[in-house]
N, C-alpha and C positions, 0 to 999 in steps of 0.2 A: 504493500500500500504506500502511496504519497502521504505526506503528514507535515506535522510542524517540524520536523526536522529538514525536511527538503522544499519547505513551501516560502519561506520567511523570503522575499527581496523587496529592494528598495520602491518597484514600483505599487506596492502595496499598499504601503503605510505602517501604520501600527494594527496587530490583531487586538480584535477585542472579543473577549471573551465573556461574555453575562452568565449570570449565576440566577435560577430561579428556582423555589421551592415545589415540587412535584406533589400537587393537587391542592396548592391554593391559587384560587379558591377554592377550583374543584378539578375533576380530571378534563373536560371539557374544553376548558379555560387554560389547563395548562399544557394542551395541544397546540391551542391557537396561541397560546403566548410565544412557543417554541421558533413556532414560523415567522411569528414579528419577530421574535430578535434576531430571526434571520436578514428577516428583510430590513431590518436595522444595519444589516453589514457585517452581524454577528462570523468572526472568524472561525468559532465551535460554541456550546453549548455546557453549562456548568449545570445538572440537574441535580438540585438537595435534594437529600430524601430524609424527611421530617425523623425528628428522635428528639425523644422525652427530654434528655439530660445531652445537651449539644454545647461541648466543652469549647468550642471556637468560636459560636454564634451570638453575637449581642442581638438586646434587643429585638429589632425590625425582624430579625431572621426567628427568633423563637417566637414569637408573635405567628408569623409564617407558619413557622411548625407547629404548634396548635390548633393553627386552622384546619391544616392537612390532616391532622392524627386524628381532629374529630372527625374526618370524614371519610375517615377509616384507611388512608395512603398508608402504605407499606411498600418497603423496597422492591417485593415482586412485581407489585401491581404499578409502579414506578417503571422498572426495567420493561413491562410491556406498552406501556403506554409511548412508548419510543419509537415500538411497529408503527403505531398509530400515525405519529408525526412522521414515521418515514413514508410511509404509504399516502399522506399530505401532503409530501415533497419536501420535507427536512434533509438535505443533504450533506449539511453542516456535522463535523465528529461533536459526539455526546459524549459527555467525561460525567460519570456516577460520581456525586461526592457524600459520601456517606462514614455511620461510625463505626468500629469494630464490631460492637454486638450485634447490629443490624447484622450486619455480614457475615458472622459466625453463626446467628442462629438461622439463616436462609440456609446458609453450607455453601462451600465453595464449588461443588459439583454442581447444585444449581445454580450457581450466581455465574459462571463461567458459560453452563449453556445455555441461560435466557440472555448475556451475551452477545453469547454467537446468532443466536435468532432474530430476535431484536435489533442487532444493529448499533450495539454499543460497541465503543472504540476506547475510552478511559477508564480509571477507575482513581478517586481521590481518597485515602483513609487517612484524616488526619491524627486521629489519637493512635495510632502503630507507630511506633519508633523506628528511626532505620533502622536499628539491629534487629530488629523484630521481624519488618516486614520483607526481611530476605526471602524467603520460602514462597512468601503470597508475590513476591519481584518476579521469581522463578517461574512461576506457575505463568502469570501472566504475559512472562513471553512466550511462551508455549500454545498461550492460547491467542497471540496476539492483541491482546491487551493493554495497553499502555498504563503502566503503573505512575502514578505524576507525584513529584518528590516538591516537598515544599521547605524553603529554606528562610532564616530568619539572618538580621544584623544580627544578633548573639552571637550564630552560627561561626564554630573558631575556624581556621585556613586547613589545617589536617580534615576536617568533620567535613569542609565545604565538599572538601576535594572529594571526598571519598563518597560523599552523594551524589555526585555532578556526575561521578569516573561511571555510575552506575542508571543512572536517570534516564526514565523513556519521556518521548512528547514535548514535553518544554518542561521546565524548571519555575516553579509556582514559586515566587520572592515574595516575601510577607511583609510590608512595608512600614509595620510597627509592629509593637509588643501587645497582648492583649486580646481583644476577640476583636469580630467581626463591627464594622460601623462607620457612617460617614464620616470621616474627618476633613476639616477644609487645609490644610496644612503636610506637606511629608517636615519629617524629624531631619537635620542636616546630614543626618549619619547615612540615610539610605543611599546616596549618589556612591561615596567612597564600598559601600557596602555591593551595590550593582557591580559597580567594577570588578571587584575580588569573583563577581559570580563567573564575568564574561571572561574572568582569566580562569576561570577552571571548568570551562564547557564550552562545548558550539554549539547545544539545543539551543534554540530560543527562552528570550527570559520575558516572560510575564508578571506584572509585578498588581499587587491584590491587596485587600484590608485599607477600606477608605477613600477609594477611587469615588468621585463623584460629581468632579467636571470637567468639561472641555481645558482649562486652565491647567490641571495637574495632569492629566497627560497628555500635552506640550512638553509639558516641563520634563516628562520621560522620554523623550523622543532624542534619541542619541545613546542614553543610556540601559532602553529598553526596548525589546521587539514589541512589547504588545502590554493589556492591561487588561483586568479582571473587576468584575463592578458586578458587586451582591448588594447590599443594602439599600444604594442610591435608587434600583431598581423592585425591588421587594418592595418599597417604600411607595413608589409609585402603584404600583400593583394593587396595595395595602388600602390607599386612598380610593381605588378603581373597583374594590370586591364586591360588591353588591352589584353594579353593574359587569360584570365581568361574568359572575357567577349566573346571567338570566340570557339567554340566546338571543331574545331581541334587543338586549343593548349592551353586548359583546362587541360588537364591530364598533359601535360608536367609542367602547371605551379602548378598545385598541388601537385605533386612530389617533386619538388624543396620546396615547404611551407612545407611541411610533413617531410622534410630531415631538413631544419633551424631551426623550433620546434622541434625536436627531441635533436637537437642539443645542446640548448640553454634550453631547460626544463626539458630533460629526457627522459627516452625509455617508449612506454606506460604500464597502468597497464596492468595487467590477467585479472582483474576484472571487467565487465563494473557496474557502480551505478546502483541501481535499479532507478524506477522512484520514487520520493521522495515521 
């Protein structure tokens, strides 16, 4: 397959990557959202999948996952509703970001061949530690899977290296400490921090936690391929759910989200990503 390792060039721009919660408001809504953030330009697709206790998520996002869990979203029914968007004409790669227990209590034998069926291309766990998630690295390229490594300013130069030497897809840079949420500001450390990343990998670097205007990724552009945006769009969503959630005025309210992110991040590409 093509992917973010072989897709990244200058005529592109920057990838963008959105992040949305799978079935808020409902599953319906979060088919047709799929495909606006395509037609937003969306370079791939970040699908949450709601969990009680979601160690990375501020607010807006847990907010999100409660809406999903009462409405009974689970990572299975998550992983299929992916058919659905492809068979809508989702072409864009889907990246599963979900937490350990999710994923252990599905089992990896099925979470590998709804997968394969489905039309999943990633898979994000962020509570697994690299040493841990050796095994589930392994398996996932076997299965073609793109396991996505997320890296922080903490992150020492040995630690960097030896995620980067291992990393599929792009390299998920976390642009502060803390969970998930708009911030209007990066911390000065993140620029010298990108650098260290671009010296110890050639995936692209996507950089996530706080993205949320046109303004802040500019100001990546040089030091980043691409940029990740969960909350600023949840947020949006969050505002839209009642209308989003009723067939007849879904479209209106997807129009209006399709018109704010354009707004606020740019016109889309030409290009859609391959699947990674």
């Amino acid at each position: 397959m093509n992917g973010f390792e072989h897709y990244v060039q200058k005529n592109h721009g920057m990838l963008f990557i959105p992040f949305i919660v799978a079935g808020d408001p409902n599953e319906e809504a979060t088919v047709d959202l799929a495909l606006t953030m395509q037609k937003c330009g969306a370079s791939a697709l970040e699908l949450g999948i709601p969990y009680s206790d979601p160690l990375a998520d501020g607010p807006v996002i847990q907010r999100a996952s409660k809406r999903a869990l009462a409405g009974g979203m689970t990572l299975l029914r998550a992983m299929r509703l992916v058919n659905t968007m492809r068979q809508k004409g989702l072409n864009i790669p889907v990246v599963i970001f979900t937490y350990a227990n999710p994923l252990l209590q599905l089992g990896l034998e099925t979470f590998f061949h709804e997968a394969a069926v489905n039309g999943i291309d990633g898979l994000l766990v962020p509570d697994i530690p690299y040493e841990e998630s050796r095994p589930l690295a392994k398996r996932c390229v076997q299965e073609n899977v793109r396991l996505i490594s997320l890296v922080a300013p903490t992150t020492s130069d040995e630690r960097l290296e030896k995620i980067c030497a291992s990393a599929q897809g792009f390299i998920y840079c976390v642009s502060s400490l803390g969970v998930t949420g708009v911030r209007k500001k990066f911390h000065p450390d993140i620029f010298p921090f990108l650098e260290r990343v671009r010296q110890a990998t050639s995936l692209p670097i996507a950089v996530g936690f706080g993205i949320s205007s046109r303004e802040q990724t500019a100001e990546l552009k040089g030091s980043a391929d691409g940029f990740i945006v969960g909350s600023a769009i949840v947020s949006e969503i969050e505002k839209r759910a009642d209308q989003l959630k009723k067939a007849a005025t879904r479209a209106t309210a997807l129009d209006e989200l399709k018109e704010t992110l354009l707004e606020k991040f740019g016109t889309p590409s030409e290009k859609p990503l391959p699947h990674i």
